[in-house]
C-alpha positions as a printed NumPy array, in Angstrom:
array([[  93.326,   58.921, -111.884],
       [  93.609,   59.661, -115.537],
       [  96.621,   59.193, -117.312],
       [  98.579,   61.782, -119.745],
       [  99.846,   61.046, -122.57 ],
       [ 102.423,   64.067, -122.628],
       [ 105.518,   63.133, -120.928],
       [ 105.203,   66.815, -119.335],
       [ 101.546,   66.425, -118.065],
       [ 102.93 ,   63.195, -116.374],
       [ 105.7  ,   65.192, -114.426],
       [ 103.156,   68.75 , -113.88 ],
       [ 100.659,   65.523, -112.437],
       [ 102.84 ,   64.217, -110.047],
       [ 103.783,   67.596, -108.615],
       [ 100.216,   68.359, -107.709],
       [  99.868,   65.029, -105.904],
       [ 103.106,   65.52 , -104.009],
       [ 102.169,   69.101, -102.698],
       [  98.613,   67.844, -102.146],
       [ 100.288,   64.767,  -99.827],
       [ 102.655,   67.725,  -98.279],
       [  99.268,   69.833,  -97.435],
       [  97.717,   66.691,  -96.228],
       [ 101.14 ,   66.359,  -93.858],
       [ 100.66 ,   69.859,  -92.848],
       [  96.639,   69.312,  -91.967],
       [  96.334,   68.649,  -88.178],
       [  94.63 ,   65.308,  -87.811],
       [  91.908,   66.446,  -86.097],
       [  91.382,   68.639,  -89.265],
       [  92.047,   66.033,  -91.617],
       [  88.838,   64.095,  -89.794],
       [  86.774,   66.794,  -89.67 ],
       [  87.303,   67.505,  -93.645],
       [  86.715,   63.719,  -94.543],
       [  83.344,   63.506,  -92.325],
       [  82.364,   66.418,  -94.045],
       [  82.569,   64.609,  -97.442],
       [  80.777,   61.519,  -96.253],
       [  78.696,   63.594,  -95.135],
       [  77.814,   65.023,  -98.175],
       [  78.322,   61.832, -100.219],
       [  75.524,   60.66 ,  -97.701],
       [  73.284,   63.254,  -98.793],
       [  73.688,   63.325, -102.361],
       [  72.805,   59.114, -102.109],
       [  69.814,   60.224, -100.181],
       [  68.742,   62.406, -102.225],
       [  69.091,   60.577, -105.69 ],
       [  67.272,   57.634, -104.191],
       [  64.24 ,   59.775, -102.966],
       [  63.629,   60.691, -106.702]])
């Protein structure tokens, strides 16, 4: 997380993460599995491929 040195930044910051945590409420959890195995996923490949170079 980076940190903002403007006290407004701070508070425009934490908004985002609370309506981020509210979507994440709002995700069903099968949803919210499918989304994360799709990132592994991903993160999977990407490792794969850097190591094959």
């Amino acid at each position: 997380m980076r940190i903002a040195i403007k006290n407004n930044s701070v508070q425009e910051e934490s908004q985002i993460k609370q309506e981020l945590f509210k979507k994440l409420q709002k995700t069903p959890i099968n949803n919210h599995q499918h989304t994360s195995m799709h990132i592994t996923a991903l993160l999977i490949t990407i490792q794969l491929f850097s190591t094959h170079r």
